[in-house]
N, C-alpha and C positions, 0 to 999 in steps of 0.2 A: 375432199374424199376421192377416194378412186372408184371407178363405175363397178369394182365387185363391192367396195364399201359399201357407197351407195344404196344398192340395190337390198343387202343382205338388214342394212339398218330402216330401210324404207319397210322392208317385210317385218320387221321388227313393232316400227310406229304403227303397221296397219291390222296388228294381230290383238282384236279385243279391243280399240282402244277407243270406241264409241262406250262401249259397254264401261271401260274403266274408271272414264270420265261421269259416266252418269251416277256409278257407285260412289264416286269422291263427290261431284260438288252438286247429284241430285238432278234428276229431269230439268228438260231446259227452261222449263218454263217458272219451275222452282228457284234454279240459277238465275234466272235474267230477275226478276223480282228480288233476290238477294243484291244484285248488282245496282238494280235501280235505288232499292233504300239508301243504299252507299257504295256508288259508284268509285270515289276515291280509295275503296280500300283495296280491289286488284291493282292499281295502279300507284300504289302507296308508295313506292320505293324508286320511281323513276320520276313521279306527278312536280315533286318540289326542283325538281333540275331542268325538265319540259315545263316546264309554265302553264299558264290557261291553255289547254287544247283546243279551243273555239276558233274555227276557222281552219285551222292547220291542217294538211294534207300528209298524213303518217301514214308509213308503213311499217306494221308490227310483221317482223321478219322473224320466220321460223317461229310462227306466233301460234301453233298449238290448237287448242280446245279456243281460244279467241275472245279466253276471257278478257283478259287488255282490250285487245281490242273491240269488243264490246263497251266496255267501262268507258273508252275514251269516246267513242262512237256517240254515248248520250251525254258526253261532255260538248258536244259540237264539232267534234274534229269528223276530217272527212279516211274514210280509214279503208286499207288496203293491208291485207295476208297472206306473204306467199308461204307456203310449208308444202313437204313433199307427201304430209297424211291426209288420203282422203276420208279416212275415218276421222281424222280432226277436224277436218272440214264439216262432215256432217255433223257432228256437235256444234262446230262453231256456228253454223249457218241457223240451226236450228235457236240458239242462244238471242242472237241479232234477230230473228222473226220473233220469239215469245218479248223481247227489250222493247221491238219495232223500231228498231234502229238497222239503218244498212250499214254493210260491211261486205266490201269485195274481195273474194275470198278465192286466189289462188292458188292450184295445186299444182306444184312445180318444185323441183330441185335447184334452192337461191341459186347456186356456182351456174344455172341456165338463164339465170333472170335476165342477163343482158338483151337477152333475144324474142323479149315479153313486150309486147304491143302494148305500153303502160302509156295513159292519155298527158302524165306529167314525171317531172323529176319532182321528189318529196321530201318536203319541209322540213321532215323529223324521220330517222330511224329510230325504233325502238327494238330493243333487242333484250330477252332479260331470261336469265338463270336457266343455264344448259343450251348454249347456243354453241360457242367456239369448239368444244370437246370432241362434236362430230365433226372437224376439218382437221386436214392433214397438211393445208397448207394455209394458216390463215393471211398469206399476203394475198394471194389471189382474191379469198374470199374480201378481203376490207378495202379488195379493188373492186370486187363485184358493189358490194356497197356504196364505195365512191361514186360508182355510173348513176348507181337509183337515186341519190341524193344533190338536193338542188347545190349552187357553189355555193348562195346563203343558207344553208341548212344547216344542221346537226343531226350526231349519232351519237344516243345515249346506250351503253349499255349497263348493263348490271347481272354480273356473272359470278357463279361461286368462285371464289378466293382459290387462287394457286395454291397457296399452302395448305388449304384446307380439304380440299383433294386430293392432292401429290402424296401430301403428308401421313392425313389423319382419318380419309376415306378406308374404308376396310378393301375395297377395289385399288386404290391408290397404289403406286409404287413404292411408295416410301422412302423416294428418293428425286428429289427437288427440281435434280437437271435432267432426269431421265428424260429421252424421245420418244420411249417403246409405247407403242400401241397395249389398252390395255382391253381385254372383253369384259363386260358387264352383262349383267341381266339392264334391258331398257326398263326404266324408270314406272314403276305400278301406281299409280295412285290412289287405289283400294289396297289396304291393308291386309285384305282379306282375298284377294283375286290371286289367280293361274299365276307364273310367269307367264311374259310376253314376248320371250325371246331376248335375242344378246346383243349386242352392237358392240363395235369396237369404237374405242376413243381415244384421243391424243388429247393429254392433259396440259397445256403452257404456262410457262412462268410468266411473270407478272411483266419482265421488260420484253419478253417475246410478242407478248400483246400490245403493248404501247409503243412498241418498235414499229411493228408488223402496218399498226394504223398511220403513224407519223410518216413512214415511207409510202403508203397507199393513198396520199392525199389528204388527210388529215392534221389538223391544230388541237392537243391537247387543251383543253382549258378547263377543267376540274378532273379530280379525282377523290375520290371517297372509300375509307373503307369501315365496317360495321365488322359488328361481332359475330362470332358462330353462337346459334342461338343456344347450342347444347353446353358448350365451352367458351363463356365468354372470354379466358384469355389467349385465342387465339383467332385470327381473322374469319370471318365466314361468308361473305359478301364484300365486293369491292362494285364501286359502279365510275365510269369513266365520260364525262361528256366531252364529244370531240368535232370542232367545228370544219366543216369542208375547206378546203382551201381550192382558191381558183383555179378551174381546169387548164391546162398548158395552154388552149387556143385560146382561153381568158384573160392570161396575162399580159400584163405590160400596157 
């Protein structure tokens, strides 16, 4: 993102969005008690690729309201969030107090994380549904990512389906190889709530992605892709694990 992107999408995330989260999944204390019953189902869609989280030092990136990372949190994993809302934060924080589970939870713009006093590199990225869209450049970004992740780690993500964006999103371009920036209303998750404001996003295709990460340091080693839950015969979710490859001063 560029620093007016940035900022215009950061005012975006931070308009309402304590409030929006509590309308969608309920006071926190209501939420952590849905999460404790069944923990595995925030993490339904990345849990069978990451394995037992017990032990593992992940970083849910650009991790939101922290439901993940909550869920993983009373799974044993030891868990860290950097996102640039501090309105997300305080829901998330709030969530991890009513679970009683900790979760470090920083507010920070990823593209600066190199520069984050972080006590380890981490086991696991997780990354999931609406993450790439706000970068403009995702090499930089899956370099930023290579820094935070150990050389034996991985980065799972699981992002909506190019095509199902590009294509068939009412926002979308409707057109596959398009580059254009496109503006959106950001994401409400009350049905019922204000706009939140617009953000702009660049939508990738599917080998821009798996490009993007293979040259940033990364090994492909699964890919997956699921249905669109409204149109099953078209993609709707794809989720990609990608294991770090040795840093240059590692090799040889």
């Amino acid at each position: 993102m560029t620093p007016t992107t940035t900022k215009a999408n950061q005012t975006s995330w931070n308009a309402n969005r304590y409030d929006a989260w509590v309308a969608a999944f309920g006071p926190a204390d209501a939420a952590a008690k849905d999460i404790l019953t069944n923990p595995e189902h925030p993490v339904r869609r990345i849990l069978p690729i990451l394995g037992p989280p017990q032990a593992k030092r992940i970083c849910s990136v650009q991790g939101s309201h922290g439901r993940v990372a909550v869920a993983l949190a009373t799974m044993g994993a030891e868990v860290h969030v950097i996102d640039f809302s501090e309105e997300n934060r305080r829901y998330a924080v709030a969530l991890a107090e009513a679970a009683n589970v900790s979760v470090q939870y920083i507010v920070c713009d990823i593209m600066a994380a190199r520069a984050l006093d972080l006590p380890y590199k981490f086991d696991a990225l997780v990354l999931e549904l609406g993450i790439l869209h706000y970068h403009q450049d995702i090499s930089r970004f899956f370099a930023v990512m290579r820094h935070l992740v150990a050389d034996d780690g991985v980065l799972i993500l699981n992002e909506f389906h190019p095509i199902q964006r590009k294509l068939f999103w009412k926002e979308g371009s409707q057109d596959y190889f398009s580059t254009d920036l496109v503006e959106a209303d950001v994401p409400n998750p009350d049905p019922l709530g204000a706009p939140l404001g617009k953000c702009q996003y660049r939508f990738w295709t599917l080998a821009e992605i798996l490009n993007a990460l293979i040259q940033s340091g990364f090994q492909i080693a699964q890919v997956a892709e699921t249905p669109d839950w409204e149109n099953a015969k078209i993609p709707g979710t794809f989720t990609v694990k990608a294991a770090a490859t040795p840093a240059p001063e590692t090799q040889g």
